[in-house]
N, C-alpha and C positions, 0 to 999 in steps of 0.2 A: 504494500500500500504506500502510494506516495504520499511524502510530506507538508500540510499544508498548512499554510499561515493564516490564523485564527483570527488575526488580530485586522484582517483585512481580505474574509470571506468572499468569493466572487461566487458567482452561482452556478459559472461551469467547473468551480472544484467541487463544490460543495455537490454536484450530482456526481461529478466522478468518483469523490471518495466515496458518496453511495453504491455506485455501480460495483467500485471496487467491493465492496463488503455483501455486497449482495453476491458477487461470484466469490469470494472468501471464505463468507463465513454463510451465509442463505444456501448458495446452493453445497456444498462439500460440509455441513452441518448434517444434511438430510440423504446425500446417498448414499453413505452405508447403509440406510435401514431399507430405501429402494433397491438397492441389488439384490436383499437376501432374496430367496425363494418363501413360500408363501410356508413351508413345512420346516421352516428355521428352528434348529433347539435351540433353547434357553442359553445354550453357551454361543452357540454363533449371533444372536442378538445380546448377548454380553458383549463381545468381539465387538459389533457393529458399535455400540455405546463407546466402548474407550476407545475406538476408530474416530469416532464421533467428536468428542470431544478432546480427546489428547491429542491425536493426530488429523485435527482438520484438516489442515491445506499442508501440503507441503511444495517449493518451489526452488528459486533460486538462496533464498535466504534460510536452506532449510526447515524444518516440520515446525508449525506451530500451532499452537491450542486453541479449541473458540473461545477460549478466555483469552488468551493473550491476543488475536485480533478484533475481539470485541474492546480489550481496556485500549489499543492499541486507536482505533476509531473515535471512541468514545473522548480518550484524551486530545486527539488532535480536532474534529468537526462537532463535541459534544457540546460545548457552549454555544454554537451557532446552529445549534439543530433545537436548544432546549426549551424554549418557547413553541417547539410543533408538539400540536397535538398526540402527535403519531410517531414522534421520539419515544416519549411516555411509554406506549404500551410495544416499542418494540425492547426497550432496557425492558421491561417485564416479563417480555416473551423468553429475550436470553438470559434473566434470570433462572426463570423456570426452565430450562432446557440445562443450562448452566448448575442447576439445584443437584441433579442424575446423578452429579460427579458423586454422593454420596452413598450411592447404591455401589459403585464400584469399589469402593472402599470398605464396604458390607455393613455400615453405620444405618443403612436403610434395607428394605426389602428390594429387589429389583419390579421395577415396574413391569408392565407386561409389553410388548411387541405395539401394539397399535398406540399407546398412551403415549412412547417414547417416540415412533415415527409421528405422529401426531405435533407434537409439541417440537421438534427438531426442522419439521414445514411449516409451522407458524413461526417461525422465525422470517424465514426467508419472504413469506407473506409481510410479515409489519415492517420489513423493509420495504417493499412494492411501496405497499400503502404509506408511506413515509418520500419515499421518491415521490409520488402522486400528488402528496400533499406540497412538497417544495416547488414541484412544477407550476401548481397550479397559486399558488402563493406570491409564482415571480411576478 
């Protein structure tokens, strides 16, 4: 994700850093749980989950976490997104997708298959909806 100055917002960063996080973290959030087959066990949607979250994207700057490019977004275009609407409930969305990580550590139950792909594409959704809203806001 490129680096952008906060301090003086233009609106074609501020949709690219979107775009950016939308193929980051939106879409490579949710396809581990798309690839599985529909007869997945419980350990390969285990598998899928810390795919999911510890090994989101991996690239030039090798492998990084949805945590580390959502704090990574959040700190660089978060101030100039925090008055959208549709900021709000996308920090919520990757809280709760973001929350899993405690299943993997076995401090929770592991959720079930549809719960976690569920919630791994409402991410990539309240970005949309977040992009939608800055467009439509210019």
């Amino acid at each position: 994700m490129q680096m952008i100055d906060t301090t003086n917002f233009a609106f074609d960063d501020l949709i690219d850093a979107l775009m950016d996080l939308k193929h980051d973290l939106g879409k490579y959030i949710r396809i581990p749980f798309s690839m599985l087959p529909r007869t997945a066990s419980a350990r390969d949607v285990e598998s899928a989950l810390e795919t999911a979250l510890r090994r989101t994207r991996s690239g030039p700057f090798g492998v990084r976490s949805a945590k580390e490019i959502w704090d990574a977004f959040a700190a660089e275009a978060g101030d100039a997104l925090e008055s959208k609407k549709e900021y709000g409930a996308l920090a919520r969305a990757v809280a709760k997708a973001l929350s899993h990580e405690a299943a993997l550590c076995g401090s929770v139950p592991m959720p079930d298959r549809e719960t976690l792909e569920a919630d791994m594409t409402d991410v990539g959704k309240c970005i949309q909806e977040l992009v939608e809203e800055v467009a439509r806001d210019e």
